[in-house]
N, CA, C and O atoms as a MOPAC input file, in Angstrom:
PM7 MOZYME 1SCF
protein

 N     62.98000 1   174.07200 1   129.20900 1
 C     63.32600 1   172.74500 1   128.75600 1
 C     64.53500 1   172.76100 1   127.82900 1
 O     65.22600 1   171.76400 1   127.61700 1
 N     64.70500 1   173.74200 1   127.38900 1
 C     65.71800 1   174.08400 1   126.53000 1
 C     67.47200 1   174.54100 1   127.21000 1
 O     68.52900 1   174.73800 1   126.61100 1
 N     67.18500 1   174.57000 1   128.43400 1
 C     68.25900 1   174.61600 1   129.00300 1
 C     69.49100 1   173.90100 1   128.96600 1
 O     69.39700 1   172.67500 1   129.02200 1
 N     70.87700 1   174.51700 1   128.86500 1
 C     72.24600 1   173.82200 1   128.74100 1
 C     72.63800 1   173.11200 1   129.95400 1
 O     73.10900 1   171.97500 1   129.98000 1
 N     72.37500 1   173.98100 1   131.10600 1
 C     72.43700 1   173.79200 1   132.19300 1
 C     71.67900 1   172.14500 1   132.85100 1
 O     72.03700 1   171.27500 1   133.64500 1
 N     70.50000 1   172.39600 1   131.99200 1
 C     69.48000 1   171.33100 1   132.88900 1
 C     70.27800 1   169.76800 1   131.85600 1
 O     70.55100 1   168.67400 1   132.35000 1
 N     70.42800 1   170.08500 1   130.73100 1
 C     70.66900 1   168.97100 1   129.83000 1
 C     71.86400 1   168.35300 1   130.52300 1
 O     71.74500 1   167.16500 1   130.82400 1
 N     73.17300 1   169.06000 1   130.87300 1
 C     73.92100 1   168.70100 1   131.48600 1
 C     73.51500 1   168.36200 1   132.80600 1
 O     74.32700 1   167.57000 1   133.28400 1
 N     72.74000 1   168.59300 1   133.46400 1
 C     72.86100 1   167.91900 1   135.01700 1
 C     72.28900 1   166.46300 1   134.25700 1
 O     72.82000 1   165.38300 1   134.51900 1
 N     71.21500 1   166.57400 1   133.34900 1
 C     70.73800 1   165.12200 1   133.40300 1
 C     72.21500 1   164.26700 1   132.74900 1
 O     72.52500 1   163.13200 1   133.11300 1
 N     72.96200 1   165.04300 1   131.78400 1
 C     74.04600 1   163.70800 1   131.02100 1
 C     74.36600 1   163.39200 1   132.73300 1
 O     73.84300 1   162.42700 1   133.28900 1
 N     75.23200 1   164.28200 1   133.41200 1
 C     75.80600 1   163.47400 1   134.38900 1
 C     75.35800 1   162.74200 1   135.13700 1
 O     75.96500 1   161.76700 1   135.58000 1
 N     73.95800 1   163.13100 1   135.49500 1
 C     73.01100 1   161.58900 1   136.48300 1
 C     72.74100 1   160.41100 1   135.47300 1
 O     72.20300 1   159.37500 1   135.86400 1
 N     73.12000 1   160.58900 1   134.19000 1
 C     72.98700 1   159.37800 1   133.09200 1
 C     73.88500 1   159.05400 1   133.56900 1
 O     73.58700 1   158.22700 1   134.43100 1
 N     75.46600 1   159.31700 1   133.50000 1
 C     76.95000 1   158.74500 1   133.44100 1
 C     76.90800 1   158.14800 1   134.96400 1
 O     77.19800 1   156.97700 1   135.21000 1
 N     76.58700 1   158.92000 1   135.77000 1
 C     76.04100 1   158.59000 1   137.55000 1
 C     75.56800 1   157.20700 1   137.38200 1
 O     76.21000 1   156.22600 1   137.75800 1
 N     74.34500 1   157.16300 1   136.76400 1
 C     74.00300 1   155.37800 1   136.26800 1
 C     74.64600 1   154.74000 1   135.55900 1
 O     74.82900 1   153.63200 1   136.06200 1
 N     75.35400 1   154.90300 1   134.11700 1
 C     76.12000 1   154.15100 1   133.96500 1
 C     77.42300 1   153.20600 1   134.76200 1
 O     77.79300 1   152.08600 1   134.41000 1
 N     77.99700 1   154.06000 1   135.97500 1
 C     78.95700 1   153.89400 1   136.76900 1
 C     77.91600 1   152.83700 1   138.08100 1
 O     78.38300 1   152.15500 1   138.99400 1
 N     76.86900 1   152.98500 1   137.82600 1
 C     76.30900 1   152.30900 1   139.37000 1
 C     76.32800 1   153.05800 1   140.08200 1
 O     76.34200 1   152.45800 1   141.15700 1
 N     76.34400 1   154.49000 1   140.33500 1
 C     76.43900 1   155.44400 1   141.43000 1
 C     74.86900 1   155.69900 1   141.68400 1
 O     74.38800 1   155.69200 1   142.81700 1
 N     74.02300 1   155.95300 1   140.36500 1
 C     72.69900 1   156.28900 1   140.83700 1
 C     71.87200 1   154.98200 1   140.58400 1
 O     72.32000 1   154.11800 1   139.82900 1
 N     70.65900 1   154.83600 1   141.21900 1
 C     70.10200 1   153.89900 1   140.64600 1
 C     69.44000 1   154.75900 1   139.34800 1
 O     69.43500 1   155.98300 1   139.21800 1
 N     68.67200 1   153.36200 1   138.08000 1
 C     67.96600 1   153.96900 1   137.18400 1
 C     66.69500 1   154.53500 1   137.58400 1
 O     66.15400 1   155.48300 1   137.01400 1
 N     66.06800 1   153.67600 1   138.97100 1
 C     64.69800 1   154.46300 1   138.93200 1
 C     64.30600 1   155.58600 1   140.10500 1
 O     63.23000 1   155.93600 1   140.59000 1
 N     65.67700 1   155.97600 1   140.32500 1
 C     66.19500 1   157.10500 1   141.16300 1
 C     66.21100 1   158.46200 1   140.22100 1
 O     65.65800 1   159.50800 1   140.56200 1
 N     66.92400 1   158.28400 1   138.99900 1
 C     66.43400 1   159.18300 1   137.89700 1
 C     65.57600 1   159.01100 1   137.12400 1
 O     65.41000 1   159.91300 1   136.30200 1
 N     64.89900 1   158.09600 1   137.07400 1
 C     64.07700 1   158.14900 1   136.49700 1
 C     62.25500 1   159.14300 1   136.96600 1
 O     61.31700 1   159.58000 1   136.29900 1
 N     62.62500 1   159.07700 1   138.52000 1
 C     61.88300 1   159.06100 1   139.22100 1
 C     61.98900 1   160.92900 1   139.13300 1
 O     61.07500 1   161.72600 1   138.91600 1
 N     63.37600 1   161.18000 1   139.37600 1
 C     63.59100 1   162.72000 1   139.17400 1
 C     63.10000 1   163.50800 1   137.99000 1
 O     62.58700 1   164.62700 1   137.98500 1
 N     63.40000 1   162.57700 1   136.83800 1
 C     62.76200 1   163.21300 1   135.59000 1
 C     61.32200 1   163.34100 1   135.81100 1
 O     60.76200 1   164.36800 1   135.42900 1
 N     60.58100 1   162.29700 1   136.45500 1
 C     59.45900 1   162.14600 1   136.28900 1
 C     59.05700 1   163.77900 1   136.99400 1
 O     58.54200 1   164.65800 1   136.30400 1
 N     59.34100 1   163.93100 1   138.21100 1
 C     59.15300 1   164.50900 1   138.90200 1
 C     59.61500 1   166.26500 1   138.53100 1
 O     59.18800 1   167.15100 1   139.27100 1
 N     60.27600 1   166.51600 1   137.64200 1
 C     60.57900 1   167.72400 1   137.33100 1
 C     59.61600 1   167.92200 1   136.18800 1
 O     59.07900 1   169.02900 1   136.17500 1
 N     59.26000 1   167.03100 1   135.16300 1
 C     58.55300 1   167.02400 1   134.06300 1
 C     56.71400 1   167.78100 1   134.96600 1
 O     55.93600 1   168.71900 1   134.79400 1
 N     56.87000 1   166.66900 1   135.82900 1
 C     55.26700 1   167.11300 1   136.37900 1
 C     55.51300 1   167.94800 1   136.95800 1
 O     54.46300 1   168.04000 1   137.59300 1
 N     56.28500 1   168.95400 1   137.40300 1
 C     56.32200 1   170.08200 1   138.06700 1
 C     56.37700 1   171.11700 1   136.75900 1
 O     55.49600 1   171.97400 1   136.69300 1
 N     57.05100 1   171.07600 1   136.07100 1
 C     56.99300 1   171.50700 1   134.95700 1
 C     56.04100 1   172.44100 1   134.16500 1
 O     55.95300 1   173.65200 1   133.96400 1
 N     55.24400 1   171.10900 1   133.74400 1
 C     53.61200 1   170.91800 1   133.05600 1
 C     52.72700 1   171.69500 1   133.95600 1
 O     51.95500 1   172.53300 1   133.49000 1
 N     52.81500 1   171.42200 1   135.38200 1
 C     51.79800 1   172.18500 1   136.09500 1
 C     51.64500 1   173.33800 1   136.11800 1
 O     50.57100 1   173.91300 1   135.94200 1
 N     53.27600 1   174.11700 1   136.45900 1
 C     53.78900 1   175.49000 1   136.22800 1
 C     53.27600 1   176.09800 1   135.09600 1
 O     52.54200 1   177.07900 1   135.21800 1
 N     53.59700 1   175.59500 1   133.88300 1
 C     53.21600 1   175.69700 1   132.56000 1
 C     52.16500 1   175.56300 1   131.63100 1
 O     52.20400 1   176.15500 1   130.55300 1
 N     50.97800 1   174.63800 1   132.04600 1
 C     50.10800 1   174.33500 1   131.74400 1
 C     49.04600 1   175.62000 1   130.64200 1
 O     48.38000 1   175.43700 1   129.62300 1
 N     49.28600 1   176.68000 1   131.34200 1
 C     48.23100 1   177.82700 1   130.90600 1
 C     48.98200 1   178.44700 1   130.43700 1
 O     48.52900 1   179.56300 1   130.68900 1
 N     50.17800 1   178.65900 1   129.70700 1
 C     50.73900 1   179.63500 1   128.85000 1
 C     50.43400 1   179.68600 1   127.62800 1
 O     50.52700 1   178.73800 1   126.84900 1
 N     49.96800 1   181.01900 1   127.30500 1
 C     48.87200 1   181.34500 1   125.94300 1
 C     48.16800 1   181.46100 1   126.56500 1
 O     47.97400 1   182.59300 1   127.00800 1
 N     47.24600 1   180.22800 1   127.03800 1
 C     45.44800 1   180.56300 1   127.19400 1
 C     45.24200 1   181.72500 1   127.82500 1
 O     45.97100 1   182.38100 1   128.56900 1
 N     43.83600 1   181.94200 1   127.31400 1
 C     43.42300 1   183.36000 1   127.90000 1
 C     42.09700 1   182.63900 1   128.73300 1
 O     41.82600 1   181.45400 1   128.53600 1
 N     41.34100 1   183.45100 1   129.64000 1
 C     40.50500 1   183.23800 1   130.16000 1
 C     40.69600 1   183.14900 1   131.82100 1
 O     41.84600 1   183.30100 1   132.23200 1
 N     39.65000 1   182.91400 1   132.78500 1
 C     39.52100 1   182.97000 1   134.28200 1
 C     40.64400 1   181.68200 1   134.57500 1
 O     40.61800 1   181.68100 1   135.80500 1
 N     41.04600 1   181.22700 1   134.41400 1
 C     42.32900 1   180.07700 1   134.60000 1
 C     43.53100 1   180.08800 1   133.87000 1
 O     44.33900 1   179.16900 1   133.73400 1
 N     43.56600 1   181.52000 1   133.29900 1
 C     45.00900 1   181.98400 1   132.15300 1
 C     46.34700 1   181.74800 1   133.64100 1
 O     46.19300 1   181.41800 1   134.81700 1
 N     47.72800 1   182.15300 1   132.73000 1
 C     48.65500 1   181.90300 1   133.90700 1
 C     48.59900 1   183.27800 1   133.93300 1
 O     49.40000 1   182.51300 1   133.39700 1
 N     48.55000 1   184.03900 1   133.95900 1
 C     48.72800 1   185.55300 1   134.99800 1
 C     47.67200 1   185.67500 1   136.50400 1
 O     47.32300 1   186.72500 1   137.04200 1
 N     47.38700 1   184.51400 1   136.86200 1
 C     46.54200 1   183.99500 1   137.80500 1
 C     47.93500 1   183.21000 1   138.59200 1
 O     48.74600 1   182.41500 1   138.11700 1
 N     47.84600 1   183.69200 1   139.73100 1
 C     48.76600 1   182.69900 1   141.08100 1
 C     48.73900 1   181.79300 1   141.07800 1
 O     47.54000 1   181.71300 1   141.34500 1
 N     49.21900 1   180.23500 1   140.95300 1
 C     49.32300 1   179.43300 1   141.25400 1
 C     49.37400 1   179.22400 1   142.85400 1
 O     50.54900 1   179.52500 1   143.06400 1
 N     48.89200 1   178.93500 1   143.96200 1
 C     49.03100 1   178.92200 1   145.41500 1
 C     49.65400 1   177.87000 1   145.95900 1
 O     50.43300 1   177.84500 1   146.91100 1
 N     49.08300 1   176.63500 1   144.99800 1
 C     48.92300 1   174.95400 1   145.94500 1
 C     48.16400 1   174.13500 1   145.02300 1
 O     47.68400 1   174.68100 1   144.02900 1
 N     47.98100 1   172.81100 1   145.23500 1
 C     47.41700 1   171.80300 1   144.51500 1
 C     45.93200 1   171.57800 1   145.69100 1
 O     45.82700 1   171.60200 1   146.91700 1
 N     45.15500 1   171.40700 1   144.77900 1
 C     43.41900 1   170.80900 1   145.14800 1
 C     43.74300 1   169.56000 1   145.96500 1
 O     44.45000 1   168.57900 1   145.73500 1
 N     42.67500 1   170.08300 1   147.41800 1
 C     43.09900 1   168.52700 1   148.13900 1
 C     42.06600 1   167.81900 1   147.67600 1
 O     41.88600 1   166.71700 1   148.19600 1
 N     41.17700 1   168.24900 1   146.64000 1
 C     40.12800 1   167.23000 1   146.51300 1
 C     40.08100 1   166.37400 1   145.40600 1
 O     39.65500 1   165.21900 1   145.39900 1
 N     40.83100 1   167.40300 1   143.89800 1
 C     40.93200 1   166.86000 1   142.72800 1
 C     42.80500 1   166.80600 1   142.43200 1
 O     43.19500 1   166.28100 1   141.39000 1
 N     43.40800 1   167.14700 1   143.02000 1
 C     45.09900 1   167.45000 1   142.73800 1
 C     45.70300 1   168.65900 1   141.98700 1
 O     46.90300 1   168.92900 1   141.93200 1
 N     44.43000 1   169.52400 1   141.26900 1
 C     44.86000 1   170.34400 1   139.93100 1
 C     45.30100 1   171.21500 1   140.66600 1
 O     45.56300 1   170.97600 1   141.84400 1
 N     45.52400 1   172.78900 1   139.93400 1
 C     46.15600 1   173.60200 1   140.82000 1
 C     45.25800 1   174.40100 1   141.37700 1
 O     44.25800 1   174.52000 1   140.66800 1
 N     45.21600 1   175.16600 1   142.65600 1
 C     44.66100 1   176.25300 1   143.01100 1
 C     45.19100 1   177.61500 1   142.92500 1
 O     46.24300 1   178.01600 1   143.42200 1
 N     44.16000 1   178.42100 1   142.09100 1
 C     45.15000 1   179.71300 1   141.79900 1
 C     43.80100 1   180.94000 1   142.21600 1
 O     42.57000 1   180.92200 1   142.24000 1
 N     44.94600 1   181.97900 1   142.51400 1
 C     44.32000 1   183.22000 1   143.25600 1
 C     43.12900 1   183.74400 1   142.34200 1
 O     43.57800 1   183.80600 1   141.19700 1
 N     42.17600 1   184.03200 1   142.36000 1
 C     40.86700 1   184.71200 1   141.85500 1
 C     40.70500 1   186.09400 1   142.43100 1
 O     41.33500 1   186.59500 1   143.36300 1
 N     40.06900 1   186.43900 1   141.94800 1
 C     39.49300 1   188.16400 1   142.44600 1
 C     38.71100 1   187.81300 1   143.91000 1
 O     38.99200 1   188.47700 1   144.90800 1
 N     37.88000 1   186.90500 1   143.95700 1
 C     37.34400 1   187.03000 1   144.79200 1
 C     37.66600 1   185.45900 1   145.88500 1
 O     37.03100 1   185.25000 1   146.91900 1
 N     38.33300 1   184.89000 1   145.55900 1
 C     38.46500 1   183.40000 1   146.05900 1
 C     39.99600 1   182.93800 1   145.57400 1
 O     40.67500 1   183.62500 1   144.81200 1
 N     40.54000 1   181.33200 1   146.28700 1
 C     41.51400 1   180.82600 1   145.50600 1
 C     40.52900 1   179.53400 1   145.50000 1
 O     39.79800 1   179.10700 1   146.39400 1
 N     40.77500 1   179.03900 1   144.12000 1
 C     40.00100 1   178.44900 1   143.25900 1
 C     40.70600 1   177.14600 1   142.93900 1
 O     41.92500 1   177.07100 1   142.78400 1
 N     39.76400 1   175.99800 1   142.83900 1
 C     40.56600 1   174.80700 1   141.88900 1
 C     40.37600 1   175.37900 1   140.26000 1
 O     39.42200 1   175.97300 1   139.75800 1
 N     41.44200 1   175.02800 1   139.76800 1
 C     41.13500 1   175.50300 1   138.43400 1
 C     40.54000 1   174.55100 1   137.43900 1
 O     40.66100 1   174.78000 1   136.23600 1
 N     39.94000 1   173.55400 1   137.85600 1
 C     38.66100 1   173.15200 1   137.16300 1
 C     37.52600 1   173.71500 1   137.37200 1
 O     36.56900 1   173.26300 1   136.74300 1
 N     37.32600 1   174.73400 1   138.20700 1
 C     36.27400 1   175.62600 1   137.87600 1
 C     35.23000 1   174.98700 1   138.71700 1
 O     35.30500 1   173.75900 1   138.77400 1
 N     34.27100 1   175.55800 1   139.38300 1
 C     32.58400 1   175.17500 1   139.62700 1
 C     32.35400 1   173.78200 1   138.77300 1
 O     32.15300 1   172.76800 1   139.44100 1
 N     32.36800 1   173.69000 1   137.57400 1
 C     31.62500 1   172.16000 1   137.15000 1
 C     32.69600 1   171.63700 1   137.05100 1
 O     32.60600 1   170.74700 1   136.20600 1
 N     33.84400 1   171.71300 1   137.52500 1
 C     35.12000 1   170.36500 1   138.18600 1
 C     34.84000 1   170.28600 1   139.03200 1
 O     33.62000 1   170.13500 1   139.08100 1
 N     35.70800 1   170.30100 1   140.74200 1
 C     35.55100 1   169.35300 1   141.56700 1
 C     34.59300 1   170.64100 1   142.55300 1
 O     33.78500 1   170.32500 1   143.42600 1
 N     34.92900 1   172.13400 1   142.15200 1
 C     34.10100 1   173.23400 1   142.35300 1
 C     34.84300 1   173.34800 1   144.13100 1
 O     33.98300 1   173.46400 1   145.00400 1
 N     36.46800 1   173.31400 1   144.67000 1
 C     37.20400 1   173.61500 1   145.13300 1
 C     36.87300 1   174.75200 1   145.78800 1
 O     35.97700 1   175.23300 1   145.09500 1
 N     37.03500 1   175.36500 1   146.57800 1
 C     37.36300 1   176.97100 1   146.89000 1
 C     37.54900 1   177.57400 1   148.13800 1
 O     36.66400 1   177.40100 1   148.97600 1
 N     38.12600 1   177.97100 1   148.30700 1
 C     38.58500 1   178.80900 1   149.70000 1
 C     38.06300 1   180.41400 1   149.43900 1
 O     38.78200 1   180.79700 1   148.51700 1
 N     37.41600 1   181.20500 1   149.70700 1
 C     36.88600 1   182.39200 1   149.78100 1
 C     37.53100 1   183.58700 1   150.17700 1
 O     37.27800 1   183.88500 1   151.34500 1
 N     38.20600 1   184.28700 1   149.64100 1
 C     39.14000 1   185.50700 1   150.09700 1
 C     38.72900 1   186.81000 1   151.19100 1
 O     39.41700 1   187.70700 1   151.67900 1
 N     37.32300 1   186.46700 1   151.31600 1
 C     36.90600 1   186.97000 1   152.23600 1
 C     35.29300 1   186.36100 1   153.05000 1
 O     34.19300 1   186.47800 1   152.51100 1
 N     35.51700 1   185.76500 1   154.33700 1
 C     34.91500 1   185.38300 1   155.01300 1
 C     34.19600 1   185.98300 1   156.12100 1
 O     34.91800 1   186.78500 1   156.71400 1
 N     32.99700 1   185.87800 1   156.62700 1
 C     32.42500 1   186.50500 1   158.09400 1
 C     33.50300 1   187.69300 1   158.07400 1
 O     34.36100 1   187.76000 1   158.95400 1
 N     33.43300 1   188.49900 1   157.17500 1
 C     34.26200 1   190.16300 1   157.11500 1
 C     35.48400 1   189.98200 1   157.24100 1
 O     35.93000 1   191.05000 1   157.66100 1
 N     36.48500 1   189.09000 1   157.10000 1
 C     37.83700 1   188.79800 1   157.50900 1
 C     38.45900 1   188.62400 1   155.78500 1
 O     37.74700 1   188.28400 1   154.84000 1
 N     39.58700 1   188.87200 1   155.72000 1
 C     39.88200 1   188.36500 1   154.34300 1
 C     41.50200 1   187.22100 1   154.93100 1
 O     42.33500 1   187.30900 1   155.83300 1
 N     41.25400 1   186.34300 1   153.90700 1
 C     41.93200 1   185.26700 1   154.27400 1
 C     42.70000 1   185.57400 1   153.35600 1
 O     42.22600 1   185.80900 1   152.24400 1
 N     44.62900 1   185.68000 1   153.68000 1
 C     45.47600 1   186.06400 1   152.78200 1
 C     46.35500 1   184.91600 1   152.18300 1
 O     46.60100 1   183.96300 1   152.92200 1
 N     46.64600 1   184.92200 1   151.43200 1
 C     47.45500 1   183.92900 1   150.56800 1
 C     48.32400 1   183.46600 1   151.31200 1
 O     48.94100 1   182.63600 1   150.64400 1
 N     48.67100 1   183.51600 1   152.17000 1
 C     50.05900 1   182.90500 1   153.00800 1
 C     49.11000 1   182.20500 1   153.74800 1
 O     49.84500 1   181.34200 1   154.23000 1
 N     47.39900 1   181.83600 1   154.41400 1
 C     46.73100 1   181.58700 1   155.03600 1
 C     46.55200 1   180.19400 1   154.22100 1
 O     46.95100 1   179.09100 1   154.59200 1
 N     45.78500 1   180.53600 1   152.89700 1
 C     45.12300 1   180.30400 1   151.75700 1
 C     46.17500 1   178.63000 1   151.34700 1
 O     45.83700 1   177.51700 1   150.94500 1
 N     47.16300 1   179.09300 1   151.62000 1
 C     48.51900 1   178.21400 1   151.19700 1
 C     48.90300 1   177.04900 1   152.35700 1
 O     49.19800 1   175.88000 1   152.10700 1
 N     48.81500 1   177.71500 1   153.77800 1
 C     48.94900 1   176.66900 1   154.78400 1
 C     47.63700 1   175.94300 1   154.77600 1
 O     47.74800 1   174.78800 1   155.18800 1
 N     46.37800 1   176.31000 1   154.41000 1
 C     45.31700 1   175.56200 1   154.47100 1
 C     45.45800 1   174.13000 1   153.62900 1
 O     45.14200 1   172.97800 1   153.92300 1
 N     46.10600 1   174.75000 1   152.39100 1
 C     46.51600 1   173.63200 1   151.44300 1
 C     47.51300 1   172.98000 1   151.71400 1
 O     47.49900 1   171.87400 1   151.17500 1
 N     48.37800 1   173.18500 1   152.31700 1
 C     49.37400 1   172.19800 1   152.64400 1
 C     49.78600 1   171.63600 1   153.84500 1
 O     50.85100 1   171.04000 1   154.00900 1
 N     48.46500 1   171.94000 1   155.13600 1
 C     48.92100 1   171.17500 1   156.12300 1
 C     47.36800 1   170.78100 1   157.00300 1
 O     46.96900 1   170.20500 1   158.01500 1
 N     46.86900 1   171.55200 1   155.80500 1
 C     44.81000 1   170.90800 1   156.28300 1
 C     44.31200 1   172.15900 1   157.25800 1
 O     43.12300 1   172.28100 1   157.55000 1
 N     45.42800 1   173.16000 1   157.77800 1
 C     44.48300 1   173.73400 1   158.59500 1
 C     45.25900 1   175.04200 1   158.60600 1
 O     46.46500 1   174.90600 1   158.39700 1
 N     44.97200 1   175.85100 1   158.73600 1
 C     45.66800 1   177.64900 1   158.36200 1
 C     45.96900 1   177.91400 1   160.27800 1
 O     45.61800 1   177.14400 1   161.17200 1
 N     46.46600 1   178.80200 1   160.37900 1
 C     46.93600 1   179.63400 1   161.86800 1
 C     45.61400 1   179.75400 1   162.63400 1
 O     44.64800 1   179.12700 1   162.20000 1
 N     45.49300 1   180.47000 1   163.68400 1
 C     44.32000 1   181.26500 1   164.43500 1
 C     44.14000 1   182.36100 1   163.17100 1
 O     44.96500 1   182.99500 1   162.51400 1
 N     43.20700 1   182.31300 1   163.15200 1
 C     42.71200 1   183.99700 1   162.25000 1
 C     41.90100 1   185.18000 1   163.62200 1
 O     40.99400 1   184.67200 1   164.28000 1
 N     42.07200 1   185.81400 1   163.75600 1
 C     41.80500 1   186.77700 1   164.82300 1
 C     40.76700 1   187.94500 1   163.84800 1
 O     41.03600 1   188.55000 1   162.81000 1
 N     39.28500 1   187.92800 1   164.84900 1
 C     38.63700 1   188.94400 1   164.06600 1
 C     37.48100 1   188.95400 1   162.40100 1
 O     37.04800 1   189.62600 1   161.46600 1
 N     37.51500 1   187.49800 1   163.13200 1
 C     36.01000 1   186.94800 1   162.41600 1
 C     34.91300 1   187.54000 1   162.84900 1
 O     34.59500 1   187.53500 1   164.03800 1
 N     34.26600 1   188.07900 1   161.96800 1
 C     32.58100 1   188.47000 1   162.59700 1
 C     31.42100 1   187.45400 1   161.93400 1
 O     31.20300 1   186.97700 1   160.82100 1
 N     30.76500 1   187.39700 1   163.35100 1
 C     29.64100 1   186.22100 1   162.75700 1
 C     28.08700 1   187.34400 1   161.93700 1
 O     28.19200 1   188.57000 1   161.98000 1
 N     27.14200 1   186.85300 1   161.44900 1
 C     26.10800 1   187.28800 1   160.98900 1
 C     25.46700 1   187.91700 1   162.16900 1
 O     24.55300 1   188.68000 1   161.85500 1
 N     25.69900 1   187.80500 1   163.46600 1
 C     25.10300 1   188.27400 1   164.57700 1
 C     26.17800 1   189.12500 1   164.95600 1
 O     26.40500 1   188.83800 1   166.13100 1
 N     26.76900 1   189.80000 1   164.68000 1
 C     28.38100 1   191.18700 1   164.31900 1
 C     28.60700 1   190.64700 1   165.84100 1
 O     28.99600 1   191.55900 1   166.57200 1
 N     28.45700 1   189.36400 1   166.51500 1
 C     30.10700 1   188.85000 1   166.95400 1
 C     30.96800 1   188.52700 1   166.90300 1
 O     30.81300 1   187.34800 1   166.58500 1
 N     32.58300 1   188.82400 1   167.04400 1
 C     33.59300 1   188.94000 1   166.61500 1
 C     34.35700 1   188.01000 1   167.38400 1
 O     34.72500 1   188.13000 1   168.55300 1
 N     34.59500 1   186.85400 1   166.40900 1
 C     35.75000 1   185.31600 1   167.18600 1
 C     36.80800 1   185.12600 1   166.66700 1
 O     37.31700 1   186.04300 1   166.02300 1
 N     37.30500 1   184.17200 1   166.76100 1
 C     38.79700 1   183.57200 1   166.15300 1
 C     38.68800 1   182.37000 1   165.96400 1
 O     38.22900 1   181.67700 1   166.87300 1
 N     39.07200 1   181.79300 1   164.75100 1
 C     39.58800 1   180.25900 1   164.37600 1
 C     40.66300 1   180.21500 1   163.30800 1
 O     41.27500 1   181.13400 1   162.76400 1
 N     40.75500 1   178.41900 1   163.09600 1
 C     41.54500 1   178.00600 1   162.15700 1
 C     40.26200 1   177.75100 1   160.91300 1
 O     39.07700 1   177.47000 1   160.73400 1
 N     41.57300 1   178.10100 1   160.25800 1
 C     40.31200 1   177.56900 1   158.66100 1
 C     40.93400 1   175.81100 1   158.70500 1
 O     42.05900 1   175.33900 1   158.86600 1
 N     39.63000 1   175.22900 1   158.48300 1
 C     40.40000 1   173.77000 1   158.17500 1
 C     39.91900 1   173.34600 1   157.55700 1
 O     38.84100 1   173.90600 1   157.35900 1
 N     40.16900 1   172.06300 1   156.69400 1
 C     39.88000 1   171.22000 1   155.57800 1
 C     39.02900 1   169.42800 1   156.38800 1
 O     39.51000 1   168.33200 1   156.67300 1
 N     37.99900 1   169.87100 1   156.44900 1
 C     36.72300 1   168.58600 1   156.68200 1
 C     37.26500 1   166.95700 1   156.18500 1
 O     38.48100 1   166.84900 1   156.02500 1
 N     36.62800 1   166.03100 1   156.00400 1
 C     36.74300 1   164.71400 1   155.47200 1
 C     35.94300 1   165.22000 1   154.19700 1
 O     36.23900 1   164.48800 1   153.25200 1
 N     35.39900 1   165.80900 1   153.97300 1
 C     34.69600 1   166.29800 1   151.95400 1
 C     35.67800 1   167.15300 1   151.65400 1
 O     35.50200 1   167.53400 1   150.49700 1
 N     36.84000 1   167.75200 1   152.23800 1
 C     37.65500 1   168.51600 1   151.66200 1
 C     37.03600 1   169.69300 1   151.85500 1
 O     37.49100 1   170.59900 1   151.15700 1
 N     36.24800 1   169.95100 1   152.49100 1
 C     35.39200 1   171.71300 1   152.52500 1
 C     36.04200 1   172.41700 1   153.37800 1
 O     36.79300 1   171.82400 1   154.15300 1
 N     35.91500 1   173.84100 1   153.44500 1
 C     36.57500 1   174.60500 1   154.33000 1
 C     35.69300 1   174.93000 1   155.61500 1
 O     34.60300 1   175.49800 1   155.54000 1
 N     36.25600 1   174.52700 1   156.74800 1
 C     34.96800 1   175.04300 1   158.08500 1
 C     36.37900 1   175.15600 1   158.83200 1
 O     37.55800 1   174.83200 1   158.97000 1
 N     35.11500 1   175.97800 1   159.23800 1
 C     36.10500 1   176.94500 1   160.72500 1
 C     36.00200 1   176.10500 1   162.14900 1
 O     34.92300 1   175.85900 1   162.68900 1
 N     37.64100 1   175.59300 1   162.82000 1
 C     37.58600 1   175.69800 1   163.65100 1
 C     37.82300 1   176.76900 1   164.83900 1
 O     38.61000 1   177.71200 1   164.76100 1
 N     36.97800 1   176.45200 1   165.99400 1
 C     36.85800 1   177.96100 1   167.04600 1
 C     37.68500 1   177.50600 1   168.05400 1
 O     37.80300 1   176.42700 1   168.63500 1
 N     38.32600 1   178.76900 1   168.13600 1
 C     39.16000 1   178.70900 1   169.32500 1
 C     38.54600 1   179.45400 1   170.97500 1
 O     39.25600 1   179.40100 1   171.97900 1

């Protein structure tokens, strides 16, 4: 926030509006929008604990908006179990679902084919991970 760089891009999208070149709620809209990107990024610096920032940030919660960040064993909303209790599982029916998976799930509702799912009966299928109408994760089969 302290940046020379950033202070100056904003004087000139100020002077940009003064001239009528930008609209006001064109920057205004940008500030808004870098501020909340910002805060999100930033949110956990200092804190310590299972939601500290030395934890991944992945994607935003399709259920509550907060962030989802990598866990030991899961990627997690980071309101935790008694928030909206979010989660994608890092390892499923013996498969581990990798962060590049974990990430398209969140941002387009449904991850690739995953190849090499085993069911509880050690048969071995393929699906998409996808995101339900409750926001839950179920497997579609291919």
């Amino acid at each position: 926030m302290k940046s020379a760089q950033l202070t100056a891009e904003w004087e000139k999208q100020l002077d940009e509006v003064s001239k009528g070149e930008l609209s006001e709620q064109t920057f205004m809209s940008r500030i808004e929008s870098f501020v909340t990107t910002f805060v999100t990024a930033n949110k956990n610096v200092g804190k310590k604990g299972a939601f500290s920032s030395d934890r991944a940030a992945i994607g935003y919660c399709p259920r509550c908006g907060k962030t989802v960040v990598e866990q030991k064993k899961s990627y997690s909303c980071e309101s935790g179990k008694d928030g909206c209790g979010f989660v994608i599982w890092r390892v499923m029916c013996e498969k581990e679902i990798t962060q590049a998976q974990a990430k398209k799930l969140l941002t387009k509702g449904k991850s690739d084919v995953i190849k090499g799912f085993i069911s509880k009966a050690g048969k071995r299928f393929d699906a998409e991970l996808v995101l339900d109408t409750a926001k839950l994760v179920k497997f579609n089969f291919c």
